[in-house]
VEXROKOL-308999 format. One line per field, with one value per residue (C-alpha): x, y, z. Coordinates in steps of 0.1 Angstrom, whole numbers, plus 5000, padded with zeros to 4 digits. Layout:
px	c(X  ...)
py	c(Y  ...)
pz	c(Z  ...)
***
This chain:
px	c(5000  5029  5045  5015  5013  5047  5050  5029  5046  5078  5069  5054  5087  5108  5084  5088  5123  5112  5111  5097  5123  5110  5133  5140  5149  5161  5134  5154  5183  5183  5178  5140  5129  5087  5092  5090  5099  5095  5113  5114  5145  5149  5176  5178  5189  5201  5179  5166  5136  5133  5123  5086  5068  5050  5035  5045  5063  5087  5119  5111  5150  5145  5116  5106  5083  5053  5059  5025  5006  5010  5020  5054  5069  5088  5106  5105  5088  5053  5027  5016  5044  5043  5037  5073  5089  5098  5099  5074  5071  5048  5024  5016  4994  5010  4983  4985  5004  5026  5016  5015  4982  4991  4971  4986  5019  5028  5055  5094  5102  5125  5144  5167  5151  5171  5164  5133  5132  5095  5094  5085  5048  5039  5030  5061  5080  5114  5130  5166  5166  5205  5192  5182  5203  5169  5154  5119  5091  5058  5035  5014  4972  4958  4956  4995  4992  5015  5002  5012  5054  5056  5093  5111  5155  5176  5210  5235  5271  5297  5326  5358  5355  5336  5323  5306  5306  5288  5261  5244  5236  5215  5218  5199  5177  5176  5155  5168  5155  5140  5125  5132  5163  5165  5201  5209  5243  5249  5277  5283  5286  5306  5282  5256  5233  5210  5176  5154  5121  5084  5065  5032  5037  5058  5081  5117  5135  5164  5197  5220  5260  5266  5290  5315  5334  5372  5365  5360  5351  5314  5296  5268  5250  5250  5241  5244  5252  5226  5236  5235  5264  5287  5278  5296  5292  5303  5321  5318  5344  5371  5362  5363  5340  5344  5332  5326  5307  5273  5256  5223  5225  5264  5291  5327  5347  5373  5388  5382  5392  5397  5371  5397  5429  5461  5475  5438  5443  5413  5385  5356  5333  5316  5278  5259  5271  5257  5263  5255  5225  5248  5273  5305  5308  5307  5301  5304  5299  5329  5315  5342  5361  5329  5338  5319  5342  5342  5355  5355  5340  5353  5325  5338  5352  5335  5370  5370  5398  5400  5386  5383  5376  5347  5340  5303  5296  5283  5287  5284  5274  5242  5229  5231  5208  5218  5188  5174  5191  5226  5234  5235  5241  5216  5240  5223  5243  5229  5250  5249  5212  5216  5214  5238  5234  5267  5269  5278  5295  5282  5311  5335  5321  5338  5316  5315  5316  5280  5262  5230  5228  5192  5185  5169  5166  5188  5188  5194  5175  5167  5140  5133  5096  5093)
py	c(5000  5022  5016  5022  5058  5069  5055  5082  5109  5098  5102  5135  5152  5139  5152  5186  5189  5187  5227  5240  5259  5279  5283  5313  5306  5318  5309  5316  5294  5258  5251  5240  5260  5269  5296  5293  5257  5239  5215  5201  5202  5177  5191  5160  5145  5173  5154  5179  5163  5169  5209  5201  5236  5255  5281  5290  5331  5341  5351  5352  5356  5365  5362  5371  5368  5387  5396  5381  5373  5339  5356  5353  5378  5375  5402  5389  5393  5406  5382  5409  5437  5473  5502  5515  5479  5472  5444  5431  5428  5393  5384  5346  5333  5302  5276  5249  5223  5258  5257  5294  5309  5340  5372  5401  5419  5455  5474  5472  5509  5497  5469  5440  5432  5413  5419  5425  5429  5438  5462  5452  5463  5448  5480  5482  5462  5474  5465  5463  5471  5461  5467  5504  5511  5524  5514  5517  5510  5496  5499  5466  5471  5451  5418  5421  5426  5448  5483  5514  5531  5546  5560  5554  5567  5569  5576  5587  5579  5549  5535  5523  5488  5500  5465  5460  5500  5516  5533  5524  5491  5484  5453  5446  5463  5460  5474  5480  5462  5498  5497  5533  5527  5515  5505  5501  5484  5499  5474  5503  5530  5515  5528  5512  5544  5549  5562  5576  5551  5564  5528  5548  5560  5535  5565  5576  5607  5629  5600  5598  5597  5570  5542  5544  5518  5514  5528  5490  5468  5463  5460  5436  5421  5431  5417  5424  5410  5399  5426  5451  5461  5452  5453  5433  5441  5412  5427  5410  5429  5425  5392  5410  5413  5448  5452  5482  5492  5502  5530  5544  5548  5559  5529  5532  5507  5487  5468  5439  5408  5380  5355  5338  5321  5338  5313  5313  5325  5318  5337  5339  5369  5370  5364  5365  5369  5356  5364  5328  5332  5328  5357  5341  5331  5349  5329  5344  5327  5322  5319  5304  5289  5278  5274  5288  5313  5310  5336  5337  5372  5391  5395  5427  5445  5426  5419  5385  5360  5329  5300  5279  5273  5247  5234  5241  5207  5228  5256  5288  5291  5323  5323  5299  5301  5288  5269  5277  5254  5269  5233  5228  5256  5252  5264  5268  5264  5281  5271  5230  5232  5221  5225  5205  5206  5212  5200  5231  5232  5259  5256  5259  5274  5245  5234  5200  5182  5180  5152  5159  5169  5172  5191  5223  5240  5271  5278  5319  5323  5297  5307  5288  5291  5298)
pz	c(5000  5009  4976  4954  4976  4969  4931  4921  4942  4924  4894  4896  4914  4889  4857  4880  4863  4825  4815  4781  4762  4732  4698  4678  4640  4607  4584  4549  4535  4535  4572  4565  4597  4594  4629  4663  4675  4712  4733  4765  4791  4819  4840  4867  4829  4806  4781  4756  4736  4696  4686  4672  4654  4681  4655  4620  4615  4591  4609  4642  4654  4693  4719  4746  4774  4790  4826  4836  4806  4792  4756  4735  4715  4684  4660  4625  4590  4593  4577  4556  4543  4560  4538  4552  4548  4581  4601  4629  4663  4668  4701  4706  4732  4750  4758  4788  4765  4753  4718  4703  4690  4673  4685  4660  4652  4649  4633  4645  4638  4611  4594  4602  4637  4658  4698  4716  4753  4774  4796  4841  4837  4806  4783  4766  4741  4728  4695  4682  4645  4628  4596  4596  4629  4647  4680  4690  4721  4710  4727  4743  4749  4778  4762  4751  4723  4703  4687  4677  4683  4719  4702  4671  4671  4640  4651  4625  4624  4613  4627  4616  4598  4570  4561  4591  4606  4576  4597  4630  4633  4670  4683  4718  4739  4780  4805  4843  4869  4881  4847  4843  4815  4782  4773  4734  4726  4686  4664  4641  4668  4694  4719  4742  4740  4773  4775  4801  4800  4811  4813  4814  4779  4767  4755  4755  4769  4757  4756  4784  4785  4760  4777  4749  4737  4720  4685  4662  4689  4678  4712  4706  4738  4776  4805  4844  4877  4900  4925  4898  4905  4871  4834  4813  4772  4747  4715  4682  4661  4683  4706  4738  4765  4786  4821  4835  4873  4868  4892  4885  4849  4850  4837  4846  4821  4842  4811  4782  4783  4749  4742  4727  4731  4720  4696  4676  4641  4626  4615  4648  4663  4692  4701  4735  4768  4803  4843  4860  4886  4913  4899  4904  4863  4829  4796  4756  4727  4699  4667  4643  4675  4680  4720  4751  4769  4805  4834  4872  4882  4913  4932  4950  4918  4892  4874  4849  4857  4823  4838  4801  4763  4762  4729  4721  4700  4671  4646  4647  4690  4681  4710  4743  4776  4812  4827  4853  4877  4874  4861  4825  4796  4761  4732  4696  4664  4641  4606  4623  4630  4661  4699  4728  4763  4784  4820  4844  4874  4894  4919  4899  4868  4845  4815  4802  4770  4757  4769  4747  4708  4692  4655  4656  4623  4626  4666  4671  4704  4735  4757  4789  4802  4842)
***
């Protein structure tokens, strides 16, 4: 009797670990991918089950989630073109099984979307534009979904690698945990721009002091420490990650450090960065190394110490996501279609070879669900 009571307990605790984890994609080329995809992660395992469609968009690089809403958000292609040609910011319902219904889309603000972020209360949904260089907030109704441009910004300007600096070319957007900032990092400008953020009106305020960055570098992603207290911004140009203090809006850079190792002569650039939950690790992505970086972090002065080079088990590392255990790291590869699971040590920061590979047509964003 005892057994039959506790069989069924067992089962359900361990089904407790399986965690659905949501796919960006790159729709064109030969990779076959339809839109958004869905898998699910067992982190007592590391087992990552086959991507399967979870709704059909063209493009839809990066998501995100609604802070209380069961809805997904996805830049991308719009389903019909805009009159100004520019790209689309997507809203999908997520149902109890975590298929997507889509609910509407709205105008980026421009071309070449890459990044969205949403804002703390909901309202607000901020878009990355590489193409056009151009950031914008949309603005969210009360059932999420996305409407018309709280702010639109064309910066002007170029940098020194013409090829890739030819004009402003935004790359991320991030809101502060205060939810009062709006932080741009710009490839072609070598800045990560800052904005004053008013989440009642979903709108934008005259631009702070700029945390400027060694002229070339290409600043690309950001992320922060979970005191706050550090910012550390990955550059693709120059395969450097820079970390600077962070204090109310103001940055103070302390230095860069390589992504990767000195003898490497190949041809690699840089693509997401990540703070692990407990802030004692940093991790980048090499793309043409095709290696996770890995650095101890000072927890007093936020410095980077070289911990390792972890082979990611792809090509091309776009985009990677620690789960939410602190023990494994997702890594998509976006030119080998596919996604491996690394073991993580969160002692001592160490990654592991993967011990999971599934197929994933063209992986550029991971997105675990909470």
């Amino acid at each position: 009797m005892i057994r039959q009571t506790l069989l069924p307990f067992f089962l359900l605790s361990t089904s407790l670990y399986a965690v659905p984890v949501y796919i960006g994609t790159n729709t064109g080329g030969s990779s076959g991918s339809k839109g958004i995809y869905l898998a699910d992660f067992d982190s007592a395992t590391g087992k990552l089950t086959e991507p399967t469609l979870a709704a059909e968009y063209s493009n839809p690089g990066f998501l995100a989630l609604h802070p209380t809403k069961p809805i997904l958000y996805a830049c991308g292609a719009p389903t019909k073109p805009f009159a100004d040609g520019s790209n689309s910011v997507a809203a999908f319902a997520m149902g109890t099984d975590h298929a997507l219904k889509f609910l509407g889309e709205a105008s980026a603000g421009g071309k070449g979307s890459c990044h969205v972020a949403v804002d703390a209360t909901g309202r607000t949904v901020a878009v990355a534009n590489y193409g056009d260089g151009s950031l914008a907030t949309v603005k969210l109704d009360e059932a999420g979904i996305p409407g018309e441009a709280g702010t639109v910004i064309n910066h002007t300007g170029s940098g020194p690698n013409k090829p890739r600096q030819d004009g402003p070319h935004a790359h991320g957007v991030y809101f502060n945990k205060a939810n009062t900032l709006l932080f741009v990092p710009d490839l072609g400008l070598d800045q990560v721009f800052i904005y004053p953020f008013d989440a009642a009106t979903s709108k934008l305020g005259e631009p702070m002091p700029s945390l400027v960055s060694t002229p070339g570098v290409g600043p690309r992603h950001m992320t922060f420490s979970p005191d706050g207290k550090n910012a550390y911004v990955i550059n693709e140009l120059a395969n450097s990650i820079t970390t600077s203090t962070y204090d109310g809006g103001k940055f103070t850079v302390l230095g860069s450090v390589p992504t990767l190792p000195s003898d490497f002569s190949g041809k690699s650039t840089t693509a997401e960065v990540e703070v692990h939950p407990n802030g004692k690790f940093v991790y980048g992505s090499n793309r043409g190394h095709d290696s996770i970086v890995v650095y101890q972090r000072d927890a007093k002065t936020g410095e980077l110490k070289f911990l390792q080079h972890a082979p990611c088990g792809g090509k091309t590392p776009r985009h990677f996501k620690i789960d939410p255990t602190g023990k494994w790291l997702l890594c998509g590869h976006q030119d080998s279609n596919t996604i491996s699971v690394l073991p993580l040590d969160p002692a001592t920061g160490l990654l592991g070879a993967p011990v999971n590979t599934v197929s994933s047509p063209s992986p550029i964003c991971l997105l675990f669900v909470p």
